[in-house]
Backbone bond lengths (Angstrom), bond angles and torsions (degrees), N, CA, C in turn:
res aa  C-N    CA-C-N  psi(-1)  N-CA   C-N-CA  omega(-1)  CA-C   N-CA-C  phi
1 X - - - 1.446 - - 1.533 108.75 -
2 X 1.252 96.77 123.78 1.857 105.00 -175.08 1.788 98.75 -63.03
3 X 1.408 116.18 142.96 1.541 123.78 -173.36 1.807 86.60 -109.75
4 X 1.395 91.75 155.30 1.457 109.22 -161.72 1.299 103.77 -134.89
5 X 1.418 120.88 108.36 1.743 123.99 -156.48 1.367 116.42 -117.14
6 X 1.693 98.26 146.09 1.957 98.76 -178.99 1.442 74.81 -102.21
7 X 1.107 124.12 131.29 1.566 126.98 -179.68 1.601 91.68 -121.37
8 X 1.765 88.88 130.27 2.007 103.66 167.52 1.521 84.47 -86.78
9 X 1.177 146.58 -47.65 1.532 110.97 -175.31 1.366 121.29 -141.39
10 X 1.369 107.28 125.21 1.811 119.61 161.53 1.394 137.84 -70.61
11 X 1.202 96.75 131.39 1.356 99.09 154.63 1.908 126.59 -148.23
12 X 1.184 115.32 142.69 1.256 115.11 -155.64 1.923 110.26 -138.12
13 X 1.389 109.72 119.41 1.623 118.63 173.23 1.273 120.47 -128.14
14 X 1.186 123.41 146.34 1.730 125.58 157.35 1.622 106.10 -81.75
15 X 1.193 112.62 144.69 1.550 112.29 160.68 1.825 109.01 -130.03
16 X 1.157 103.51 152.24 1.748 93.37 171.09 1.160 129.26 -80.89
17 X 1.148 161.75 155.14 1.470 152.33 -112.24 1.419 84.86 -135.50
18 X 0.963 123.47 77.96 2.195 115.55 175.15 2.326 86.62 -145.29
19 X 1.197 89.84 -179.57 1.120 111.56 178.92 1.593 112.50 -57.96
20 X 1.127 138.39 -21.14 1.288 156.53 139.68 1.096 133.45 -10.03
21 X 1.465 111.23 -56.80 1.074 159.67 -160.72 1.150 97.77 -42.58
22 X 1.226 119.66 -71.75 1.904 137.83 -164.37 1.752 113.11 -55.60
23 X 1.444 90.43 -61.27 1.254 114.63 -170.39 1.981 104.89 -65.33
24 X 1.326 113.74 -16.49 1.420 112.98 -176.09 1.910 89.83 -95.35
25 X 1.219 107.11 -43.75 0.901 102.91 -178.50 1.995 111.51 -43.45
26 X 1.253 110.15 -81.55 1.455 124.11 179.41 1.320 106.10 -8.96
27 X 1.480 103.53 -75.61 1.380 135.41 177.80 1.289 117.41 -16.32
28 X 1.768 117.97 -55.34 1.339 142.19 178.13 1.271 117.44 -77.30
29 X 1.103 95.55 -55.92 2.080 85.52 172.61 1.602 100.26 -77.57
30 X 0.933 173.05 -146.17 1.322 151.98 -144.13 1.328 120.02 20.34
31 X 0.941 125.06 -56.62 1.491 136.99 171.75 1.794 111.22 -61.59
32 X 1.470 118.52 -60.09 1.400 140.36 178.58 1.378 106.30 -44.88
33 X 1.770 112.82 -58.84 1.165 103.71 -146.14 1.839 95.95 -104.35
34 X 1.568 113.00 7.70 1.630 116.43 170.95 1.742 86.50 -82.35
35 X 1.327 142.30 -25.41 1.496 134.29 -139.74 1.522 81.97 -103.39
36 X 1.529 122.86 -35.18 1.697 119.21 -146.52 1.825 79.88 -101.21
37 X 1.201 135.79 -5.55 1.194 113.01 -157.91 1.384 161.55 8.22
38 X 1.729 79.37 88.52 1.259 101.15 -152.84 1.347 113.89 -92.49
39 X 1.247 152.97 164.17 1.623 138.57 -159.14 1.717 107.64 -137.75
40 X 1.185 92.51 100.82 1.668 103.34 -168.38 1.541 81.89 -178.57
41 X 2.130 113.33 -174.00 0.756 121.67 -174.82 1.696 104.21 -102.31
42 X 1.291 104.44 130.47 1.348 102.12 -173.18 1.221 124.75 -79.98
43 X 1.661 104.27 -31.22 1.283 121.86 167.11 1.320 139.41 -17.87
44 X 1.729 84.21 -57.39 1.516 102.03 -164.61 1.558 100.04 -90.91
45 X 1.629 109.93 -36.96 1.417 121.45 165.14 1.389 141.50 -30.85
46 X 1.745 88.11 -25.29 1.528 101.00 166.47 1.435 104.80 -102.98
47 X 1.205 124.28 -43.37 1.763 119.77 179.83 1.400 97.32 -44.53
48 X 1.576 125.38 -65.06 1.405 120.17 -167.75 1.780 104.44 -48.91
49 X 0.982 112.33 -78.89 1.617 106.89 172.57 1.630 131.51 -15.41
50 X 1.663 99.79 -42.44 1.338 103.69 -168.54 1.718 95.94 -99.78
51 X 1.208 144.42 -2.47 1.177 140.72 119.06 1.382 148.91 -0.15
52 X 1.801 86.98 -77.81 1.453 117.62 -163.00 1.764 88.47 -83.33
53 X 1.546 130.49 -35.86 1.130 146.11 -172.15 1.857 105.38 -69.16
54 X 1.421 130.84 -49.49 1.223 157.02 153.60 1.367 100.58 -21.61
55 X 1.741 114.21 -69.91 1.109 125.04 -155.75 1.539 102.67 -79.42
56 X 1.052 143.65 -6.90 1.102 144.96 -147.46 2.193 103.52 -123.86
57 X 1.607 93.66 -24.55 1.617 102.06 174.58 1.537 106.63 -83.85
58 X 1.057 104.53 -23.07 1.448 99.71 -164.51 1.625 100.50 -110.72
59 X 0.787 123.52 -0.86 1.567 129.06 -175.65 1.287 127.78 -114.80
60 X 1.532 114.92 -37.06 1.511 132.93 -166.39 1.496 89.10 -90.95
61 X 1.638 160.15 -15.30 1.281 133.63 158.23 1.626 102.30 88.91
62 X 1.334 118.85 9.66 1.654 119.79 -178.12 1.237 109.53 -57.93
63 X 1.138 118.22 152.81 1.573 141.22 -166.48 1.612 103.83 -60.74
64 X 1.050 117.34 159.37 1.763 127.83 170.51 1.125 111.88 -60.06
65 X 1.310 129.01 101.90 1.504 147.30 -172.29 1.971 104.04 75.27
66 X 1.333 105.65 48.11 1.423 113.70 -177.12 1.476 110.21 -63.99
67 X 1.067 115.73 148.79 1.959 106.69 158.24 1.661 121.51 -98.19
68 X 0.968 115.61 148.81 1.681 143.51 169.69 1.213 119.39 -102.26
69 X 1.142 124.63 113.46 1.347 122.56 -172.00 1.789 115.78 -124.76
70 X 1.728 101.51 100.50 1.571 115.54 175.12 1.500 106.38 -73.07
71 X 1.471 109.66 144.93 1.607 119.31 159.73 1.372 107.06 -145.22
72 X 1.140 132.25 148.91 1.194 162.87 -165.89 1.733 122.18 -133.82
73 X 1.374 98.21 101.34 1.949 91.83 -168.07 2.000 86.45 -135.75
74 X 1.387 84.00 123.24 1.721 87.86 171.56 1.531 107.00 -98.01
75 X 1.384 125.87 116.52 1.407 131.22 -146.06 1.922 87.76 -106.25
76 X 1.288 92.87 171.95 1.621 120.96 -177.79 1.989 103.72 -33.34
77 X 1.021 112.43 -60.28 1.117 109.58 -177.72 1.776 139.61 -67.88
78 X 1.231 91.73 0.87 1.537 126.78 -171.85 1.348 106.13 78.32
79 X 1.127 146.17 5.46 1.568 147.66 166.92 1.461 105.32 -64.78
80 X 1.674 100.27 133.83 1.789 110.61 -177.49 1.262 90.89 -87.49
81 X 2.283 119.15 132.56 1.519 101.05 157.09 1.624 83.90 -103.61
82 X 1.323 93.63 146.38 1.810 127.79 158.64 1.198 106.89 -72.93
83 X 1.660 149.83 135.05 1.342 154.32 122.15 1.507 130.91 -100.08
84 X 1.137 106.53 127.12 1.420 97.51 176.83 1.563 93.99 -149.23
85 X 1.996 112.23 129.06 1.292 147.47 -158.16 1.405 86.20 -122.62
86 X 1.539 75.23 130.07 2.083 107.01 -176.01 1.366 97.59 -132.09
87 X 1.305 123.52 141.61 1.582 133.99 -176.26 1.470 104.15 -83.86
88 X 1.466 131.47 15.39 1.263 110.71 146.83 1.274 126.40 -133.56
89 X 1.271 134.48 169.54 1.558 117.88 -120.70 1.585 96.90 -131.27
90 X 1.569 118.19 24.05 1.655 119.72 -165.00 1.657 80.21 -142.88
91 X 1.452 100.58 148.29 1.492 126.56 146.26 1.013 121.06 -152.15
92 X 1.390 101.35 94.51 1.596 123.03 171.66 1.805 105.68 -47.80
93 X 1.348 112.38 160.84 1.272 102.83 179.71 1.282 141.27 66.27
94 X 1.313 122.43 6.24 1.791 136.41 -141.42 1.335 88.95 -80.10
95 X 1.383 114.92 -66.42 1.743 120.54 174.47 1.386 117.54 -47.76
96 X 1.533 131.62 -39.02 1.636 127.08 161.26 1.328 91.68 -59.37
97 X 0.951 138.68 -74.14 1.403 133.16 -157.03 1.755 129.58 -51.17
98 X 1.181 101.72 -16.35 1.838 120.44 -173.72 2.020 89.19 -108.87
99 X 1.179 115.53 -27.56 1.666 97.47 -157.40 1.692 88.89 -124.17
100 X 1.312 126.62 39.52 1.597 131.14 175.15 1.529 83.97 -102.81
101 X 1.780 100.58 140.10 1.771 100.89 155.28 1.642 97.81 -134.97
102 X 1.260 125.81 150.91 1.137 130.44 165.96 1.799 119.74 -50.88
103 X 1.547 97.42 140.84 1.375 87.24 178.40 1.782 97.49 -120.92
104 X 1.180 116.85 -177.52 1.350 111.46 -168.01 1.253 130.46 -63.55
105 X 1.756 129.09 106.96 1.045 135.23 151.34 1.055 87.49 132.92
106 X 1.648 133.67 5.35 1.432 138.62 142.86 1.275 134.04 -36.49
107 X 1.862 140.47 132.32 0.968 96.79 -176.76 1.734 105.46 -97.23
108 X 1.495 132.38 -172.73 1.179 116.93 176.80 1.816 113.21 -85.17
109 X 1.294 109.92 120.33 1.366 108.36 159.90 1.606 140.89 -45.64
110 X 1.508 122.06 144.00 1.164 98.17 167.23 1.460 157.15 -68.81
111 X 1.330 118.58 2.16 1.872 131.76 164.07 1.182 103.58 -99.82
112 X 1.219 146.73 -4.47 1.435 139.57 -168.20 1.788 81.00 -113.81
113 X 1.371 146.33 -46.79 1.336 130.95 159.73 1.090 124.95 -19.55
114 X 1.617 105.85 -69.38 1.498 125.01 -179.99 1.135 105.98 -42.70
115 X 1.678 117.24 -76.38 1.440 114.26 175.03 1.157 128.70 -5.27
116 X 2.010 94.68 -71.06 1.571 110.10 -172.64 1.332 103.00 -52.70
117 X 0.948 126.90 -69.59 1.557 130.38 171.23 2.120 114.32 -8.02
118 X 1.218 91.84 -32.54 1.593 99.66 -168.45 1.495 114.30 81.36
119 X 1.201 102.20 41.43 1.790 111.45 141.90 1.659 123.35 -101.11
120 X 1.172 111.63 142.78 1.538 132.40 -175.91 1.491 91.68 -88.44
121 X 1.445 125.55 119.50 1.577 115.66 168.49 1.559 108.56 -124.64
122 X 0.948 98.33 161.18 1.931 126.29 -163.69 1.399 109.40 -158.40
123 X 1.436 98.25 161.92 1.642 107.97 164.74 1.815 117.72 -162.02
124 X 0.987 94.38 178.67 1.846 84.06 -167.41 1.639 97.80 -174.08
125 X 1.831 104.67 116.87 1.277 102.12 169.76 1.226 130.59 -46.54
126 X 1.029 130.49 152.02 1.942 142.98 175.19 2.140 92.76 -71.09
127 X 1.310 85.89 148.08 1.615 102.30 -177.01 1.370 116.83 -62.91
128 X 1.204 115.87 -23.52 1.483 118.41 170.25 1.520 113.63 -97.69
129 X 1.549 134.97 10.88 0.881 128.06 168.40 1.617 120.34 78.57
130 X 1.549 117.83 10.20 1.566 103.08 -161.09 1.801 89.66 -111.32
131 X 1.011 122.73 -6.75 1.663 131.74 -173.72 1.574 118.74 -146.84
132 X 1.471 105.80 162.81 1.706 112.33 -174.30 1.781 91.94 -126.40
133 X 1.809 103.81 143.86 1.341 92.43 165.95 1.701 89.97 -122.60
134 X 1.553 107.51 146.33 1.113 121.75 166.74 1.745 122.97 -104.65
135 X 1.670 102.22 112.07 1.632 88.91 -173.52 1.586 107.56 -105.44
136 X 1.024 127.81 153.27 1.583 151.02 160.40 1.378 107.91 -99.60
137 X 1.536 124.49 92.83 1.564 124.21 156.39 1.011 110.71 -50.92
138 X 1.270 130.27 138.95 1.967 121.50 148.92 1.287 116.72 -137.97
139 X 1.331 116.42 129.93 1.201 139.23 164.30 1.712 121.83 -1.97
140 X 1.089 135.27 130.89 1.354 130.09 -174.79 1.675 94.98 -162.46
141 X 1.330 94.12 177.29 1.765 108.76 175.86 1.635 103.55 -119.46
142 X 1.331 126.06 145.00 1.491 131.24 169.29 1.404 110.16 -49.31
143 X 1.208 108.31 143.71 1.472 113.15 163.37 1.520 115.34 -59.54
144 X 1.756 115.82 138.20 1.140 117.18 -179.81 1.782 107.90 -75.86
């Protein structure tokens, strides 16, 4: 179930849909959420991000020089949601993909990472049907 946020803080990027992708991703929320200080683990905050971002270049089928679009909103409860918007509007597989675990000599995938990581993931077409956003909740503490 897509979570629906009064977020105390934003943040919002396009990235281009190439191999890049992940690693700019990481990069940025790491950076964002040391600047927004936010109180959770950031660490992983960016692995999950650069993940959920990964999975979405290589999967979502975006156009030749497509865009990806990360956001970052740390909502009321101090929990970071992750988003990242892919221009196509199906994910086949979503349930294999959230409830796969490696078995031995497997390597680990990227949404079952996230997971491990301790993100909650979901997704939910856009109202006009032309895109999917996929969010990753993660865990945080309230602001003191």
């Amino acid at each position: 179930m897509p979570v629906r946020d009064d977020a105390v803080w934003h943040w919002r990027r396009d990235f281009e849909a190439n191999g890049s992708a992940s690693g700019n991703a990481r990069v940025h929320t790491r950076t964002q959420l040391t600047m927004g200080h936010w109180h959770g683990d950031i660490k992983n905050a960016a692995q999950i991000a650069a993940r959920v971002m990964d999975n979405a270049a290589r999967h979502s089928s975006p156009p030749p020089r497509g865009r990806l679009d990360l956001r970052l909103a740390v909502i009321a409860t101090g929990e970071l949601l992750i988003e990242v918007t892919d221009p196509f509007p199906d994910f086949p597989g979503f349930i294999e993909a959230v409830t796969w675990k490696p078995t031995e000599g497997q390597s680990a995938r990227g949404l079952w990472v996230a997971q491990h990581l301790g993100a909650r993931l979901s997704f939910a077409v856009a109202e006009d049907g032309r895109s999917k956003t996929v969010q990753a909740l993660v865990p945080g503490t309230p602001a003191c």
